[in-house]
C-alpha positions in Angstrom: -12.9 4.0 16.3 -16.4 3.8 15.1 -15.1 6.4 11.9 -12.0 4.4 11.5 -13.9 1.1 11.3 -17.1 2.8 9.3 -13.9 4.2 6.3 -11.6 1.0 6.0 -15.1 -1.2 5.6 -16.5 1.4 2.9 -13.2 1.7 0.8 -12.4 -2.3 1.2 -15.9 -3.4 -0.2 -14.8 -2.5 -3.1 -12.7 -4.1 -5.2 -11.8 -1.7 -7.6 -9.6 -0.2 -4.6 -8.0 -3.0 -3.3 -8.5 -6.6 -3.3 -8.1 -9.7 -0.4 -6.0 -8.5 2.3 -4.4 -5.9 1.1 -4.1 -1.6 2.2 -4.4 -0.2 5.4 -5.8 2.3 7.5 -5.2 4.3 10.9 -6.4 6.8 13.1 -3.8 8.5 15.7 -5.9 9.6 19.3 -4.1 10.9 22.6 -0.5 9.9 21.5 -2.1 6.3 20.0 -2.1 4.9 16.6 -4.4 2.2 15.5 -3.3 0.8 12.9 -5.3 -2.3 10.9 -3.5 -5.6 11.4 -1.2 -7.7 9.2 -3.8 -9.9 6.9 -6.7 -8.3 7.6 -9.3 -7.9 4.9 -10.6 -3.9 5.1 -14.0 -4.9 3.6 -14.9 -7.0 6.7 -12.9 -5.4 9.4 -13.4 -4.7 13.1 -12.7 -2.9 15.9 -10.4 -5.7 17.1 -8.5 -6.1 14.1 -6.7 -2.4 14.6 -3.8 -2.6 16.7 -2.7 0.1 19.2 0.5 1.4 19.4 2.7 3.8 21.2 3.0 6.8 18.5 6.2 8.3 20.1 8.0 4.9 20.1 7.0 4.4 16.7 9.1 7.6 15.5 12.3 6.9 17.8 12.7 3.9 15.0 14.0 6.4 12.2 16.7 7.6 14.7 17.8 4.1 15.1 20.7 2.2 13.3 19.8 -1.7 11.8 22.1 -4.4 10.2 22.5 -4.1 6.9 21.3 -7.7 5.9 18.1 -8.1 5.1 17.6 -10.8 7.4 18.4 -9.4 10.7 17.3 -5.7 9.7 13.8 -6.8 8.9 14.4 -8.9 12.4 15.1 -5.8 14.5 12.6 -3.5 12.8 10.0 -6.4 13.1 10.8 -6.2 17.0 11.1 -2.7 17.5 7.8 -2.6 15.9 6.2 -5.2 18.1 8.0 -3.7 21.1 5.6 -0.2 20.3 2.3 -1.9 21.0 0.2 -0.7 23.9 -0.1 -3.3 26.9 -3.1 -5.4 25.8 -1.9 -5.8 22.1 0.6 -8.9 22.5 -1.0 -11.3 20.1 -1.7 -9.1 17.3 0.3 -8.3 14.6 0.3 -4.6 12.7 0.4 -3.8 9.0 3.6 -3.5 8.0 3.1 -0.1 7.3 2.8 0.7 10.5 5.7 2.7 11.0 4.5 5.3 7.5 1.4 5.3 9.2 2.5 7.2 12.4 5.0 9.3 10.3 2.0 11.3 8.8 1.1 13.8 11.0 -2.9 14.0 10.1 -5.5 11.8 12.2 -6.7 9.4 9.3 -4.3 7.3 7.1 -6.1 5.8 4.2 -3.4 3.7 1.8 -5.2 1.5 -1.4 -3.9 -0.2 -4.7 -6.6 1.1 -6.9 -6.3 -0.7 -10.6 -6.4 2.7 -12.0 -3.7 4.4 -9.7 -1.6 1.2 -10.3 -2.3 1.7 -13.8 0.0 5.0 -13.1 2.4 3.8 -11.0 2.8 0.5 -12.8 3.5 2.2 -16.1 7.2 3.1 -18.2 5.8 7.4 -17.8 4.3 6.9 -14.2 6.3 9.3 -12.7 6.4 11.9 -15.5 2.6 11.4 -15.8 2.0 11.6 -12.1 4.8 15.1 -11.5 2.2 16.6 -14.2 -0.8 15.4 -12.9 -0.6 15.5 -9.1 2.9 18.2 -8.5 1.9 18.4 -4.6 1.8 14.5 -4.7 5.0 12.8 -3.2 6.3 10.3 -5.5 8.3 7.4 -4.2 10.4 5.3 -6.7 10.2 1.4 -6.9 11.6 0.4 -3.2 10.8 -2.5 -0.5 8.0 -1.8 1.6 7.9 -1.2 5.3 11.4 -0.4 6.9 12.8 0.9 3.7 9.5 2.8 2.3 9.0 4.1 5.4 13.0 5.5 6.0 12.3 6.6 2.4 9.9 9.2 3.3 11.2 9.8 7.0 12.1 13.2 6.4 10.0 14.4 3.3 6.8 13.3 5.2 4.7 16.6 6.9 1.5 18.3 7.2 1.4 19.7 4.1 2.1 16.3 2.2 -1.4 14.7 2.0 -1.0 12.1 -1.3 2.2 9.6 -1.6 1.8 7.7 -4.9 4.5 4.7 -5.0 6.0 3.1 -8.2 4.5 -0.4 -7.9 2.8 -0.3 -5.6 -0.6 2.1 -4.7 -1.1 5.5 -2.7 -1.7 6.9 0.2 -3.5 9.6 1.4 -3.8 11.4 4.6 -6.3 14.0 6.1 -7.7 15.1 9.3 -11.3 13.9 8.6 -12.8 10.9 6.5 -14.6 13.2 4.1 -11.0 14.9 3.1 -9.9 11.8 2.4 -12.6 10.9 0.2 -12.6 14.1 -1.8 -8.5 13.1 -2.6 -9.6 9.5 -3.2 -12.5 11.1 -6.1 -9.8 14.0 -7.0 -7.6 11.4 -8.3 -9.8 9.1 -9.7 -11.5 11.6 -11.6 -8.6 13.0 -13.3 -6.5 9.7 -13.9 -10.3 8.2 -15.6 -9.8 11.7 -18.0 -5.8 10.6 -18.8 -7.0 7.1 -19.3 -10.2 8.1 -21.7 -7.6 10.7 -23.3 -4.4 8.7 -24.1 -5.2 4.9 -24.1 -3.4 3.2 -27.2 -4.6 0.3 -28.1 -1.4 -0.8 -29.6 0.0 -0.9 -25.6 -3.1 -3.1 -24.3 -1.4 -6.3 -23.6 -2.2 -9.6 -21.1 0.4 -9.2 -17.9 2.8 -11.4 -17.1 2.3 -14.0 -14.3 6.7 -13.9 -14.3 6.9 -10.0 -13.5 3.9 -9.1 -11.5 2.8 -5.5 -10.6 2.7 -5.0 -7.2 3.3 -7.2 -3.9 -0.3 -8.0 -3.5 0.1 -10.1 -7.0 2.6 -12.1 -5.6 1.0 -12.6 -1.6 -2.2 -13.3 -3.8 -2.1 -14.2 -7.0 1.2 -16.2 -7.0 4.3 -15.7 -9.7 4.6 -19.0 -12.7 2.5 -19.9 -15.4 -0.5 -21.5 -13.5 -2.9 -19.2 -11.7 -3.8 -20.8 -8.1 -7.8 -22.2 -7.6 -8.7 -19.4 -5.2 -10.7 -16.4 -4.8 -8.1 -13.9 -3.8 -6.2 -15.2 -6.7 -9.0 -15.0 -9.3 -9.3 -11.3 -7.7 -6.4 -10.3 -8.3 -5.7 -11.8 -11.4 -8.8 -9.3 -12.4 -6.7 -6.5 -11.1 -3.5 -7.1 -12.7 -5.6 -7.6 -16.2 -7.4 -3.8 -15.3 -4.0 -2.4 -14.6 -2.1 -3.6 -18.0 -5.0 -1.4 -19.6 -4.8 1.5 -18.0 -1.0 1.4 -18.3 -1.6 1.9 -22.2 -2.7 5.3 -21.6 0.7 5.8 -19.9 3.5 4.4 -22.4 2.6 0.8 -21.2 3.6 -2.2 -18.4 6.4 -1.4 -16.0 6.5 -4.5 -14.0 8.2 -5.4 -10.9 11.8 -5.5 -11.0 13.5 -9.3 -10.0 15.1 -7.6 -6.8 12.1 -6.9 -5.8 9.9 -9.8 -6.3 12.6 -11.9 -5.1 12.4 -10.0 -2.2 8.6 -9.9 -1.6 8.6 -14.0 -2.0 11.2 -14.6 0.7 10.3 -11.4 2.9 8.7 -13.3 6.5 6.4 -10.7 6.8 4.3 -10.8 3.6 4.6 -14.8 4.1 2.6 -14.4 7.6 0.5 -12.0 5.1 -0.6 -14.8 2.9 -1.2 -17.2 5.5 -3.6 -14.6 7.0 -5.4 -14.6 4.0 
């Protein structure tokens, strides 16, 4: 635990990774995955914030069947979820990413909305840039996260797939030992800072929109309308989306969130516990 705790702390302090409450991290030990919990900050973490769960009831969930309203499906997952937490666990509440987490088959789960990555995956070429730039890299179109992310990438995920960048979203990497994550965190860095030195046009460098945010954290943190909340986490990440809209210049400019899905976000139960966390 001491790794896991010593990683999430050293990659949430800073900000140009992710921001407030938002990523996640895991470790998987003797059939366990901890797993940090719903709202926790990374940068201040501790050994009681992870949550432990039952790995092998965590991957019966893909062989399930759910409603098909988004209500009671996010209902059952949530339970099914909550229902895989070793006996001790009852009051705390996983990431949820949880159920991505355990479907990587590596020991350390690192996932992060970097401004530059997002600069990537936020942009109108993401996915063209990112097929060029990273081939062995999963790339996951625009979709809601948890239960649907994670059915997404039920069957493409394995032990050869180390880097999952999604549209809108952020990346996540996975690796046997902390310092293989860290050399895919710098790989990736390194060669989107190149792109971004490269191709920037100034002529795409605009403000974002507070109407069509980037990614879910925008809206948990930042908030959707014309008025920016009087908050930290919202000042933060306000900072972020501002980084991102640059970076998407040097990849044919702003791809914001579609409605759908920033409808969804604001009335999903799960990102509103998020926010209260925070």
């Amino acid at each position: 635990m001491k790794n896991l705790v010593a990683f999430s702390r050293h990659y949430g302090s800073d900000i140009s990774l992710v921001a407030a409450g938002g990523g996640n991290t895991s470790m998987k030990e003797n059939g366990v995955l901890f797993v940090k919990g719903s709202g926790s900050a990374l940068s201040t973490i501790k050994e009681e914030n992870f949550v432990a769960l039952d790995i092998n009831k965590l991957l019966a969930i893909p062989k399930k069947s759910y409603p098909s309203a988004d209500e009671e499906r996010e209902a059952a997952f949530l339970k099914d979820i909550m229902d895989a937490k070793m006996p001790g666990e009852e009051q705390k509440r996983p990431s949820v990413e949880t159920l991505l987490h355990a479907l990587f088959p590596q020991k350390y789960v690192l996932h992060l909305h970097p401004s530059m990555v997002n600069g990537l995956t936020c942009s109108l070429q993401g996915k063209s840039a990112a097929n060029r730039l990273f081939p062995d890299a999963v790339w996951v179109p625009e979709c809601r996260p948890g239960y649907t992310l994670a059915m997404q990438l039920a069957g493409a995920i394995n032990d050869k797939v180390n880097t999952v960048l999604l549209q809108n979203h952020g990346v996540f990497f996975a690796a046997d030992t902390p310092d293989e994550l860290d050399v895919l965190l710098k790989n990736m860095m390194n060669v989107l800072q190149l792109e971004v030195d490269k191709n920037y046009d100034a002529a795409l460098d605009k403000e974002p929109s507070l109407e069509r945010p980037f990614t879910p954290d925008h809206i948990v943190y930042c908030g959707i309308g014309p008025e920016l909340p009087d908050n930290d986490n919202a000042k933060l990440l306000w900072e972020d989306a501002k980084k991102i809209a640059k970076y998407t210049a040097s990849f044919g400019g702003q791809r914001p969130m579609a409605k759908e899905m920033v409808d969804f976000i604001r009335n999903w139960e799960a990102e509103s516990y998020r926010k209260k966390q925070a």
